[in-house]
FIROVO-188966 format. One line per 5 residues: their letters; for each residue x, y, z of C-alpha. Coordinates in steps of 0.2 Angstrom, whole numbers, plus 2048, in hexadecimal, padded with zeros to 3 digits. Layout:
% residues N
A) X,Y,Z ~ ...
% end
This chain:
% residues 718
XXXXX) B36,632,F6F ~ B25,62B,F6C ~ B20,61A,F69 ~ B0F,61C,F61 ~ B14,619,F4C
XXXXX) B06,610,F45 ~ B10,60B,F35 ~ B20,609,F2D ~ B27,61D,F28 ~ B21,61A,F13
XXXXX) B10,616,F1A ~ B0C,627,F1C ~ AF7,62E,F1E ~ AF3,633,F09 ~ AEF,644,F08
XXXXX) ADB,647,F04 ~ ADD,64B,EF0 ~ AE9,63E,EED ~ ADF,631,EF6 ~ ACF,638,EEF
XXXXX) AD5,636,EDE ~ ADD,624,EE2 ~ ACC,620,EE7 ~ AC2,625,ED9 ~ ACD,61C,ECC
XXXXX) AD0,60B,ED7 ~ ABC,609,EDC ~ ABA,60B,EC6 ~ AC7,5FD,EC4 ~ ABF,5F2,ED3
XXXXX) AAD,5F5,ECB ~ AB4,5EF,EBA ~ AB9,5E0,EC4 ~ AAA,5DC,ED0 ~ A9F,5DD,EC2
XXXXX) AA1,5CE,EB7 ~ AA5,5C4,EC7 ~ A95,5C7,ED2 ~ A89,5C3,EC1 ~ A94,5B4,EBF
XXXXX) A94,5AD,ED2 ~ A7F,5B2,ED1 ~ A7F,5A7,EC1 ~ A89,598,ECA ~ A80,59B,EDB
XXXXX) A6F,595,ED4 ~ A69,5A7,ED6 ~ A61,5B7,ECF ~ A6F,5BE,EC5 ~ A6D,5D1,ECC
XXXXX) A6E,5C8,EDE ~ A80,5C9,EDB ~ A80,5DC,ED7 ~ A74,5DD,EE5 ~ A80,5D6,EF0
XXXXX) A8E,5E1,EE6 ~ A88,5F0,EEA ~ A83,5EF,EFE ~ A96,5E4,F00 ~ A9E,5F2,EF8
XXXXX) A92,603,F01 ~ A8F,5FA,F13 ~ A9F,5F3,F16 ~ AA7,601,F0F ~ AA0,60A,F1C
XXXXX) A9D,601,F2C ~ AAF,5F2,F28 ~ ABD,5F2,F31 ~ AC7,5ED,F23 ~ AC8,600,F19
XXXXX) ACF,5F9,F08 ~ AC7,5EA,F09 ~ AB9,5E6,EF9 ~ AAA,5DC,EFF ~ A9D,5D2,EF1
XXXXX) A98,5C1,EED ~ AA6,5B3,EEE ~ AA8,5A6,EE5 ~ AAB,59E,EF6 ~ A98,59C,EFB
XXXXX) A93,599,EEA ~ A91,585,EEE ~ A87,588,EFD ~ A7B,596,EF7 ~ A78,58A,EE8
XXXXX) A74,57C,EF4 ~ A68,588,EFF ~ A60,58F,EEF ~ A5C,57B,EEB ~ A55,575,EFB
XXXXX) A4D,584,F00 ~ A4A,593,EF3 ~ A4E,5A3,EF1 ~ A44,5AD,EFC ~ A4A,5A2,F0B
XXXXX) A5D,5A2,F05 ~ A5B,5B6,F08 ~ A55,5B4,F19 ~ A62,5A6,F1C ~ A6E,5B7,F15
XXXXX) A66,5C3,F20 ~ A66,5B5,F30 ~ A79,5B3,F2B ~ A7F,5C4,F2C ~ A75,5C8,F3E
XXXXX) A80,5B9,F43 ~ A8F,5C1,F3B ~ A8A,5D2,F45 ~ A89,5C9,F58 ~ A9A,5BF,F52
XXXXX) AA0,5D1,F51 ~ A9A,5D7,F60 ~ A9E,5C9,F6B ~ AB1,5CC,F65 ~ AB3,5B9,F5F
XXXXX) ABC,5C0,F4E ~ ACD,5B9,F56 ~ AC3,5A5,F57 ~ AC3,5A5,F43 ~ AD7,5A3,F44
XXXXX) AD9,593,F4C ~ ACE,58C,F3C ~ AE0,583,F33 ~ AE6,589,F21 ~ AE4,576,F1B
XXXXX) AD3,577,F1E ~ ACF,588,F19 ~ AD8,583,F08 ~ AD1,574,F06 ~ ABE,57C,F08
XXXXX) AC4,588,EFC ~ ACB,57B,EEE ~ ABA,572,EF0 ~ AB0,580,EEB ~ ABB,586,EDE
XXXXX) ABB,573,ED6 ~ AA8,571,ED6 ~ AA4,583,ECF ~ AB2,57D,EC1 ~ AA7,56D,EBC
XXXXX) A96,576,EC0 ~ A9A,585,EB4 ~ AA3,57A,EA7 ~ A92,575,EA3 ~ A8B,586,E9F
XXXXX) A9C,587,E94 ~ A96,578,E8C ~ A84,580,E88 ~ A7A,577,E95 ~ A74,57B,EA5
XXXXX) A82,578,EB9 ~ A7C,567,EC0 ~ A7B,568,ED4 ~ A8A,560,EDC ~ A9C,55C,ED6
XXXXX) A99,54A,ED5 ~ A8A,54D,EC9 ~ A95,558,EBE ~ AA2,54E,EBC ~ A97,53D,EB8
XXXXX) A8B,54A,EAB ~ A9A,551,EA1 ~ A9C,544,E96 ~ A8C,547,E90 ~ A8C,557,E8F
XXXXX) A9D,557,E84 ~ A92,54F,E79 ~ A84,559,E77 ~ A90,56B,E78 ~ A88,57B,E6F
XXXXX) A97,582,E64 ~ A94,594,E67 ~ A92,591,E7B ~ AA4,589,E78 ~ AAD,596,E6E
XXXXX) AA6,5A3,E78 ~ AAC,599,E88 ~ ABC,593,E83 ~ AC2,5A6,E7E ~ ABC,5AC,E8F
XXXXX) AC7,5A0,E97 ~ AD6,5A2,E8A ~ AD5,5B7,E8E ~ AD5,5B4,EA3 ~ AE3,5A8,EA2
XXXXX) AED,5B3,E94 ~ AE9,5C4,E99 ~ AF6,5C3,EAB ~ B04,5BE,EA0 ~ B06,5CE,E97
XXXXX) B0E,5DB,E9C ~ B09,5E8,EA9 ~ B06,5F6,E9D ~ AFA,5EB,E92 ~ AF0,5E7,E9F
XXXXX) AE7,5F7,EA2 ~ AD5,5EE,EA4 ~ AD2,5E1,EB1 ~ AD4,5CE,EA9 ~ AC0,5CA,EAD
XXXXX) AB9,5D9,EA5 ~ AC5,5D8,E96 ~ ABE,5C6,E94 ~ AAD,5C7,E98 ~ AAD,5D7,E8B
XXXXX) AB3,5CC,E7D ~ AAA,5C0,E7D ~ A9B,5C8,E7E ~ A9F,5D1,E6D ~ AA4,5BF,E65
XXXXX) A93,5BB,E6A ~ A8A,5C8,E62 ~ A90,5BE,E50 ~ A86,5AE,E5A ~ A74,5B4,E5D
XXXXX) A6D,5A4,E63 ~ A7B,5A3,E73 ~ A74,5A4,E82 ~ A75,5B5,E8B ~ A70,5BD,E9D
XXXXX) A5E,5C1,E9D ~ A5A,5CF,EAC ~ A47,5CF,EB2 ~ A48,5E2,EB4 ~ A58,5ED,EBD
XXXXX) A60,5ED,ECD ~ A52,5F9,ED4 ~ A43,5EB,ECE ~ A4E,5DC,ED3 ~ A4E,5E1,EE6
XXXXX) A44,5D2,EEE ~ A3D,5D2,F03 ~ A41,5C0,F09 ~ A30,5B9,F0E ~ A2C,5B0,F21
XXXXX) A23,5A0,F20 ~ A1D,598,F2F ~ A1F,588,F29 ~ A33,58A,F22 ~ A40,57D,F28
XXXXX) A49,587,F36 ~ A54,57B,F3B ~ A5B,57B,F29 ~ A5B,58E,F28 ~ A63,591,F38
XXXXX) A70,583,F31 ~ A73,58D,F21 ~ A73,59C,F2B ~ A82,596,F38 ~ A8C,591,F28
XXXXX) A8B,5A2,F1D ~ A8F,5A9,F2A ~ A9F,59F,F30 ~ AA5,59E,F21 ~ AA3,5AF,F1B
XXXXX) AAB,5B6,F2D ~ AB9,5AB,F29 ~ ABE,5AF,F17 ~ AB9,5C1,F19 ~ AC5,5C1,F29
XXXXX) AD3,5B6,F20 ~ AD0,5C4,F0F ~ AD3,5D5,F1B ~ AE3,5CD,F22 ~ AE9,5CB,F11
XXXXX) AE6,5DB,F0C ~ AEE,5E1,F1C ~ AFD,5D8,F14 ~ AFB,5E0,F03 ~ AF9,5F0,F09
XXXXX) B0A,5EE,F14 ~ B16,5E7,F03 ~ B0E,5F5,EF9 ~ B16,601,F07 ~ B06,60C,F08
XXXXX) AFC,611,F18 ~ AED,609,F1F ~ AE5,606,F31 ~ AE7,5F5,F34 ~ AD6,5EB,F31
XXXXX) ACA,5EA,F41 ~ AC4,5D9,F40 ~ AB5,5D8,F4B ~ AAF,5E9,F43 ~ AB2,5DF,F31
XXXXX) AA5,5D1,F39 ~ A9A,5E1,F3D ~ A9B,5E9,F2C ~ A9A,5D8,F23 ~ A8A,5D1,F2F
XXXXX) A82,5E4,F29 ~ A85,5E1,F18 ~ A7E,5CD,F18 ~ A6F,5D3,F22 ~ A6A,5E3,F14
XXXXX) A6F,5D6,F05 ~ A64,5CA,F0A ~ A56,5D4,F0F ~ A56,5DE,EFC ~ A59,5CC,EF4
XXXXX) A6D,5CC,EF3 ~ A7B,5BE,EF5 ~ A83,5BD,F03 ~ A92,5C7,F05 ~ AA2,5C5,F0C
XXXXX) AB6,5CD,F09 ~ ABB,5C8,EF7 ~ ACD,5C7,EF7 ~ ACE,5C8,EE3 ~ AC6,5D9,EE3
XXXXX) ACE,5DF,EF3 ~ AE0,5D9,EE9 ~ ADA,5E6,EDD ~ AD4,5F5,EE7 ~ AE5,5F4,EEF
XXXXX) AF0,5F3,EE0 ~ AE5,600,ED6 ~ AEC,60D,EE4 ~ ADB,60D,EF0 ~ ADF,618,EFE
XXXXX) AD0,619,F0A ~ AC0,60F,F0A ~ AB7,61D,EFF ~ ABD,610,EF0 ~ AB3,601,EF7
XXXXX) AA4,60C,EF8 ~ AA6,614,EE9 ~ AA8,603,EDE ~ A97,5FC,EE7 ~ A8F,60F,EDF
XXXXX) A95,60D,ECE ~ A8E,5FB,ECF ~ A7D,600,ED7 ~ A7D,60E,EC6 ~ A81,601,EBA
XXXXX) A75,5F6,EBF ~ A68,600,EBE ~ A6C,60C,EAE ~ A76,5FE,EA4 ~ A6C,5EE,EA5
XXXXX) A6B,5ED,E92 ~ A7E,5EA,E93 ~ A7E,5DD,EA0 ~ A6E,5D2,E94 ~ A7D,5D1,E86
XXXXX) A88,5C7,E90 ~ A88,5B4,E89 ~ A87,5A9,E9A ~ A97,59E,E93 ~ AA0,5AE,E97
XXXXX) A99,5AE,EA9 ~ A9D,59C,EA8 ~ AAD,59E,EA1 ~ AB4,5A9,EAF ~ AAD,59E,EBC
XXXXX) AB7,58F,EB7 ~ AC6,59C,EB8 ~ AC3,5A2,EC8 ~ ABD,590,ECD ~ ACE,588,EC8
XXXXX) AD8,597,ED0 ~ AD1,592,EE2 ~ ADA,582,EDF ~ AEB,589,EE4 ~ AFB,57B,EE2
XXXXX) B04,589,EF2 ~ AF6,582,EFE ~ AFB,573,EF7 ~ B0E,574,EFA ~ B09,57D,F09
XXXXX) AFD,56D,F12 ~ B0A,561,F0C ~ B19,56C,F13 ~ B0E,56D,F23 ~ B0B,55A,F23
XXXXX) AF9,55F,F22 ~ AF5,556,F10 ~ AEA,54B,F16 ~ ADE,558,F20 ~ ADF,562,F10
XXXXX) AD8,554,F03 ~ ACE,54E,F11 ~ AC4,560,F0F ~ AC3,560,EFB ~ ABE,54F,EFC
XXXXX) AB0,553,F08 ~ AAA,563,F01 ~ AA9,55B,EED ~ AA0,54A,EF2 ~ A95,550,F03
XXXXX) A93,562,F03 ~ A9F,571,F0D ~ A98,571,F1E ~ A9D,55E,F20 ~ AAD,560,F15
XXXXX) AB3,56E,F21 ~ AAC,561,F30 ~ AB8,554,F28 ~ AC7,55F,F28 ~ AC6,566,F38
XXXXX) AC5,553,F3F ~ AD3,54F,F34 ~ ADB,55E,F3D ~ AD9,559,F4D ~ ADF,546,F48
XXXXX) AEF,54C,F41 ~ AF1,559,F52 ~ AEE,547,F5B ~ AFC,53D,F55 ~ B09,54B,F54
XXXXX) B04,54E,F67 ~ B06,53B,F6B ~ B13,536,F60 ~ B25,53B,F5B ~ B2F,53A,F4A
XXXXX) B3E,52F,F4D ~ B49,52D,F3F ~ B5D,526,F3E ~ B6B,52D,F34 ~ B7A,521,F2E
XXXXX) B8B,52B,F31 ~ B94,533,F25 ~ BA5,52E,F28 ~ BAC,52F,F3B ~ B9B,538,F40
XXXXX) B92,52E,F4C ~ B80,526,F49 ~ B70,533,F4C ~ B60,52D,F52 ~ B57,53F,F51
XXXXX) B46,540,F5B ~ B38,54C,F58 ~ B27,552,F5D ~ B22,549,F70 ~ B29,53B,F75
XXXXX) B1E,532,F80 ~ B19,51E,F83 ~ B0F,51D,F71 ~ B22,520,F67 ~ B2B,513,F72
XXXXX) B29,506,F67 ~ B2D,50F,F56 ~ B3D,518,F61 ~ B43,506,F67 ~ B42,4FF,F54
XXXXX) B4C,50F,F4F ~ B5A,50C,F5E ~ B5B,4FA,F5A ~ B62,4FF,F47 ~ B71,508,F50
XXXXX) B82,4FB,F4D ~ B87,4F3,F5E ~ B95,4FC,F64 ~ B95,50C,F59 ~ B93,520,F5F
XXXXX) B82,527,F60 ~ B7B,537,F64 ~ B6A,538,F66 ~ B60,54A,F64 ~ B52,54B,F6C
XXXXX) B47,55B,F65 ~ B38,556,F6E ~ B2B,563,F78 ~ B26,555,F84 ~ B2E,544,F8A
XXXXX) B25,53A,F96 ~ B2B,52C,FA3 ~ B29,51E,F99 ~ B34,525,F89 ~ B42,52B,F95
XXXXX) B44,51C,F9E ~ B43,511,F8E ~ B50,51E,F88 ~ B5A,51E,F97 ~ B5C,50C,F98
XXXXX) B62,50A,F87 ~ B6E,516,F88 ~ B74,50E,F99 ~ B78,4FE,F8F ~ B80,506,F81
XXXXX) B8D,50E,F8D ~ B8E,4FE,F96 ~ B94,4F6,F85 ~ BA1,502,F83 ~ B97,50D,F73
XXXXX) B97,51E,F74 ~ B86,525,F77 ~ B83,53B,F78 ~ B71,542,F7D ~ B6D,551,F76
XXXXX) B5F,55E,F75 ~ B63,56B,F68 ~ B52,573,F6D ~ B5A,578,F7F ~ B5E,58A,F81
XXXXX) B67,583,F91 ~ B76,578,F96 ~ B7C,578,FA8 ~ B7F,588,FAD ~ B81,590,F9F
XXXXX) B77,599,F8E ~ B78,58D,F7E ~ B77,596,F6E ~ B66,59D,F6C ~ B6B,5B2,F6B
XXXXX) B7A,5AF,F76 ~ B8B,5B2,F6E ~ B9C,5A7,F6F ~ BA3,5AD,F7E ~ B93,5AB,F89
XXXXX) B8F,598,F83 ~ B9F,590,F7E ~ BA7,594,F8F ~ BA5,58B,F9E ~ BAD,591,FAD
XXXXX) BBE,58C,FB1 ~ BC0,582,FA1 ~ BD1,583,F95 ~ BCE,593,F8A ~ BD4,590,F76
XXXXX) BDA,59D,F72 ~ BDD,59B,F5E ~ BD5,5A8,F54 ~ BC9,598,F4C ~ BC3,590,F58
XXXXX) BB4,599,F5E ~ BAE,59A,F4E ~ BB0,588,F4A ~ BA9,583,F5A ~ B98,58E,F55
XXXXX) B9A,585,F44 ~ B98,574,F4E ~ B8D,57A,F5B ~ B81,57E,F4B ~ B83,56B,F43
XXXXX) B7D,566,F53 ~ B6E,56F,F56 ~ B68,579,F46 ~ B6F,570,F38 ~ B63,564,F39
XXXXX) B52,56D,F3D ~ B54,57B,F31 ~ B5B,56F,F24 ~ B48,56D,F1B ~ B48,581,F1A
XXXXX) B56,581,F11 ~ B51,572,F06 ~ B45,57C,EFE ~ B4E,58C,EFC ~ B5E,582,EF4
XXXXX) B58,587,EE1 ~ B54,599,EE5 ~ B52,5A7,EEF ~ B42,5B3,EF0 ~ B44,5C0,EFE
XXXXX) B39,5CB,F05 ~ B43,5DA,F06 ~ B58,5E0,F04 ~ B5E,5E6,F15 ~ B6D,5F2,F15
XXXXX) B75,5F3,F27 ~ B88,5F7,F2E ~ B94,5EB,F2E ~ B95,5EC,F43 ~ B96,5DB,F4B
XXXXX) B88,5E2,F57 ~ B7C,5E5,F48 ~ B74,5D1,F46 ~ B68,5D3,F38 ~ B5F,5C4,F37
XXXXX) B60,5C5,F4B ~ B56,5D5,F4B ~ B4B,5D2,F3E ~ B45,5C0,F43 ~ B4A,5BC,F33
XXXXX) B4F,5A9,F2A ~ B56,5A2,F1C ~ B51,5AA,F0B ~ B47,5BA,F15 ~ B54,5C6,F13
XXXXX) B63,5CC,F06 ~ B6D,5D3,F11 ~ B7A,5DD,F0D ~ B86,5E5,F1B ~ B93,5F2,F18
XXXXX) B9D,600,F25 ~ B8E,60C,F28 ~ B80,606,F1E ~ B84,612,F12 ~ B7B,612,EFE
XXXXX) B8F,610,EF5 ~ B9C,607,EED ~ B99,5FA,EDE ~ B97,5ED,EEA ~ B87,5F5,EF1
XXXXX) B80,5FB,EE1 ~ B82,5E7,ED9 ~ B7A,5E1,EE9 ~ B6C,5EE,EE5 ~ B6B,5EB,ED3
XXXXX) B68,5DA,ED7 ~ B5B,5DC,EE4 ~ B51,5E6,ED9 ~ B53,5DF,EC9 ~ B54,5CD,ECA
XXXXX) B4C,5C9,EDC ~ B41,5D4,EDB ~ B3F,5D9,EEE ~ B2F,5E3,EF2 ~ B39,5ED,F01
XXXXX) B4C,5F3,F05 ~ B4F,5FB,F17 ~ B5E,601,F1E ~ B63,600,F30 ~ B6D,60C,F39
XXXXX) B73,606,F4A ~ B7B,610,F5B ~ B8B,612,F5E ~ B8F,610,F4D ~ BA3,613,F49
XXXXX) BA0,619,F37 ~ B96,628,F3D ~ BA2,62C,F4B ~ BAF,62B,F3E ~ BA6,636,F35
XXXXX) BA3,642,F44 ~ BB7,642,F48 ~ BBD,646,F36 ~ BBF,635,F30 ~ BBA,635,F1F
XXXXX) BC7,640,F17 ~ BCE,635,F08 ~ BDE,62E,F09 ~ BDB,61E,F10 ~ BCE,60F,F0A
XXXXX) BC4,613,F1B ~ BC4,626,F16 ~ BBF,623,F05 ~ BB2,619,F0A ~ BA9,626,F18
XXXXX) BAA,635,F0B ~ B9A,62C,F04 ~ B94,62F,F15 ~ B98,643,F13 ~ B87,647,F0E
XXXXX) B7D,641,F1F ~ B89,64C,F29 ~ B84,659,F20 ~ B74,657,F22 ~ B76,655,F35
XXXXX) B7E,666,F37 ~ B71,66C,F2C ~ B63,669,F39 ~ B5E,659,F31 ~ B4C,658,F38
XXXXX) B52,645,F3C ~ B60,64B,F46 ~ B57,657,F50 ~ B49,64B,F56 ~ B57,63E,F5A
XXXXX) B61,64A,F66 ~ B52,652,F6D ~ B4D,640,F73 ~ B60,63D,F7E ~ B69,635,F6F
XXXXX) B7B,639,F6C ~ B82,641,F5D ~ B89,631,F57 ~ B77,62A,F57 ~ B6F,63A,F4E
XXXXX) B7A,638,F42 ~ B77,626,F40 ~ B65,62A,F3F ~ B64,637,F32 ~ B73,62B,F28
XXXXX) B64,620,F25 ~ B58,62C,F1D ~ B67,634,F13 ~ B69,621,F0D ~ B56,61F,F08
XXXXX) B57,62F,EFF ~ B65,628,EF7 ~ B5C,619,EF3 ~ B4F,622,EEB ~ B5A,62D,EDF
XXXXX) B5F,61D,ED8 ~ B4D,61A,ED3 ~ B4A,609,EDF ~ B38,602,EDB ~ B35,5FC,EED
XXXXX) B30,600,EFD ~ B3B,609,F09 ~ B3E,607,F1B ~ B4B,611,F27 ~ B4F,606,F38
XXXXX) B5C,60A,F44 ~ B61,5FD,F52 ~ B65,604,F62 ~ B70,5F9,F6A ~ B70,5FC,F7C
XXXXX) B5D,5FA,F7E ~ B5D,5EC,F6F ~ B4F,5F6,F68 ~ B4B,5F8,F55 ~ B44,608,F50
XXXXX) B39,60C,F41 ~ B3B,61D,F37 ~ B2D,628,F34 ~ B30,632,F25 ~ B20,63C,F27
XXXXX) B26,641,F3A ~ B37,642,F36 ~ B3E,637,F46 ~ B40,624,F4B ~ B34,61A,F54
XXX) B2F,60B,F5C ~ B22,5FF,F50 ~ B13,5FB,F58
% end
């Protein structure tokens, strides 16, 4: 059997006139999109407003073309919008284009030089942070122009000017402003079926007609089109390189690292939307994304980079191939140039409107959790803070040493922390992280709390304990015995003890019995020994996972599977708590009320994006099945007539079947095999809106194999 399946079995190649079609009507949705944005991010950018559809049209053409990232949507982003404002001020226009150009021939030999991989060890926090920062100082800067006056420089200057701004605000540049924002925030809560126009254009449209009743409110004024607005960066020998080649090392980092962080997202969204897609080419993205920066900057462009909000778009509008990232940047380049009447109607307190909107939304409270979660808060207001009262390069600066701080103490320190018995239960001191010489203070404090004379245990789930902390340790605990207390060392961590396998993937026989010990042999006992075993050593680290999912559930997919004792779902799927609704019953089989409620469920109220069904070998329903079993009569023979169908389609030359014999499996496994397409089949005769997946465990190579609908046979996923 082969072993070269790119994808999951729905994520099959689109044929050509499906995808063309696909194409054509997501790149006309994506252009409605990127055009309101790219004027608005030139407006708040300190730039040419057509330097945004400039930078529009060659993101969306060029790395369309030459990106590794196929469905991916390139443009201006909101992201650089703090720093291309602070180039424009210190050094112009013309020079912020050759900074552009510098950037992206930066962003090319990043490519080449294969460094794509480097841009991951940058930490969420930080990213997040830089993000947030940005997204607050374009929300005070364009708060301004929603006010009727004109975006200071800096958060700091904003925020001390709006007062008197407040006081001095042009009514129309409010009204028009304050509908702009109402529509964005109003038009996601509506249903799906209303929403047939993007949010941004729906807004920005409106208000440009309530502006048409307000002549004197400011609006766009366009020197000429897109063709006239193309401007040749111009060489001084007397420009500030060192500056320049400062403003070029930071386009081009930060643009590499958002437009690499947006194709893994997209990667992601193309996966839950269970379509097909090569899997994004990271260096080759740099190369297309340099190309891009380098052409936009020459013919007077923003720089460029992945835009997730638009990507989001060109996904979930049903893009197939990167024909619909190309074909958005055309319909820009023809708007621009034939419609430029259209764009001098737009009141700038609209543009300003939807930047506060897309400002505020890079502020997201999930980072937030997320740093805090992660104990990475402090790195995280650390960056903000940086990048609202310095400028990014030395917020990001502050964040990364902030980073590396926090990396510091948790390498050098441990968490040590005492719980007080709960009736007979002895004390626990529970240590974490490494435990080397700089905890022995706060871990001697923490053991002298511990009664004279009581039981202890003490957990140790540390990746390092150095000499000084172990014999500190040891000596304690040597004098706790010597007094007659009770004191237990553990490591719950340990996936070895003695001689034997503790826990980890074993199962009961292999570590609850030591050679030569007394065997209990009542029915309970090994259970209630595992029961133990996990207060011991899991209870108390997965306890905070559970902490969070106590009021709710939100899994990422329904997994039918057979009842067999060999079949571990969350074993085989590396799953956790609240991943998976499982549901297990003999021979994964689509029947019975049970199966339908648990489906219903699923579906209707948890809404998961994906239900897989897993077949396994050796599988005693399908033998059952073979031998005659499911003839009614008894509740095991009622039960397997719901199986009737896949025999069928086994002695029918189920194509499923065939490949699975003609690879060396048995008939039990063939009939396994093709049991898990019937039941997908199954599952799409009742009309399921999710993504399907067929698996099927194999148990004596512990392999799980993935089914390709379009090949019609199991395979191993790459």
């Amino acid at each position: 059997m082969t072993t070269s399946l790119p994808r999951p079995a729905q994520h099959a190649p689109p044929r050509r006139r499906d995808a063309v079609r696909a194409d054509v009507l997501a790149s006309l949705v994506v252009f409605l999109v990127a055009v309101p944005l790219s004027l608005g991010i030139a407006l708040a950018s300190g730039a040419p407003l057509m330097a945004g559809l400039i930078a529009a049209v060659v993101g969306g053409v060029v790395v369309g073309l030459l990106g590794g990232s196929p469905l991916q949507v390139s443009g201006p982003a909101a992201g650089l919008t703090v720093v291309v404002a602070e180039l424009v001020s210190r050094f112009g226009w013309q020079t912020t284009c050759l900074i552009t150009a510098g950037a992206g021939l930066l962003q090319i030999a990043f490519g080449c030089a294969r460094i794509a991989r480097f841009s991951q060890a940058i930490p969420p926090a930080v990213l997040h942070g830089m993000l947030a920062g940005i997204g607050i100082t374009i929300a005070l800067a364009q708060l301004h122009v929603v006010l009727g006056g004109s975006p200071p420089t800096g958060a700091p200057g904003a925020l001390a000017e709006l007062p008197a701004q407040v006081a001095q605000a042009r009514p129309d540049a409010v009204l028009i402003g304050a509908a702009t924002v109402a529509l964005l925030l109003l038009w996601p809560r509506l249903p799906r079926r209303a929403r047939v126009l993007p949010g941004a254009l729906v807004a920005v449209g409106t208000a440009t007609a309530l502006a048409l009743l307000m002549p004197g409110a400011p609006r766009v004024d366009l020197p000429g089109n897109l063709l006239e607005a193309i401007e040749l960066p111009t060489l001084l020998p007397d420009l500030p390189w060192a500056g320049i080649a400062g403003g070029m090392l930071t386009i081009a980092l930060i643009a590499s690292v958002e437009s690499l962080l947006s194709a893994v997202a997209v990667d992601r969204l193309q996966s839950d939307a269970g379509r097909w897609a090569p899997r994004a080419n990271a260096d080759r993205e740099l190369i297309g994304q340099g190309a891009a920066n380098t052409i936009s900057g020459v013919l007077g462009g923003l720089p460029v980079t992945g835009v997730i909000v638009r990507s989001a778009t060109n996904v979930e509008s049903g893009a197939r191939t990167r024909a619909s990232t190309v074909l958005h940047g055309g319909w820009i380049a023809v708007f621009g140039i034939a419609l430029v009447g259209v764009v001098e109607l737009i009141p700038l307190a609209a543009l300003a409107g939807l930047l506060v909107v897309v400002g505020l939304q890079l502020v997201k409270p999930a980072d937030l959790r997320a740093a805090r979660s992660h104990g990475e808060l402090v790195v995280y207001l650390g960056t903000v803070a940086g990048v609202l009262l310095l400028n990014l390069l030395e917020g990001v600066a502050i964040g990364l040493v902030l980073a590396g701080l926090v990396m510091l103490r948790r390498a050098a320190r441990a968490r040590v922390r005492i719980v007080e018995p709960d009736g007979a239960e002895p004390w626990r001191v529970i240590v974490e992280g490494t435990l080397s010489f700089l905890s022995v203070p706060a871990l001697s404090r923490t053991l002298a709390t511990v009664p004279a004379g009581a039981p202890v245990r003490v957990e140790l789930v540390v990746d390092y304990l150095d000499h000084t902390a172990f014999d500190h340790l040891d000596a304690w605990t040597a004098r706790r015995r010597a007094s007659g207390a009770e004191v237990v060392v553990t490591e719950p961590g340990a996936r070895v003890q003695g001689d034997r396998p503790r826990h980890g993937y074993a199962t009961w026989s292999q570590w609850q019995m030591t050679p030569g010990q007394e065997v209990d042999h009542t029915p309970h006992a090994p259970l209630l020994a595992g029961v133990a075993a996990y207060h011991s050593d899991a209870a108390e680290m997965i306890r905070p996972t559970l902490e969070k999912l106590a009021h709710g559930q939100a899994p990422k997919g329904l997994l039918l599977c057979c009842a067999d004792s060999r079949v571990q779902p969350n074993l085989i799927t590396r799953s956790g708590p609240g991943d998976l609704f499982t549901v297990q019953n003999v021979g994964n089989l689509v029947a019975g009320t049970s199966m339908r409620a648990a489906l219903h469920y699923a579906t209707e109220v948890l809404r998961v994006p994906l239900i897989a069904v897993c077949g396994h070998s050796g599988c005693g329903a399908m033998r059952g099945l073979l031998d005659g079993a499911q003839q009614p009569g008894d509740p095991l023979g009622d039960w397997l007539a719901s199986g009737a169908p896949s025999l069928e389609a086994l002695r029918a030359g189920h194509p499923v079947g065939k490949a699975a014999l003609a690879a060396g499996y048995g008939e039990v496994e063939a009939l396994a095999m093709v049991n898990v397409a019937q039941q997908l089949a199954a599952l799409r005769a009742h009309g399921v809106d999710a993504a399907l997946l067929g698996l099927f465990f194999d148990i004596p190579t512990a392999r799980v194999l993935v089914l390709d609908e379009e090949a019609q046979e199991f395979r191993r996923p790459v």
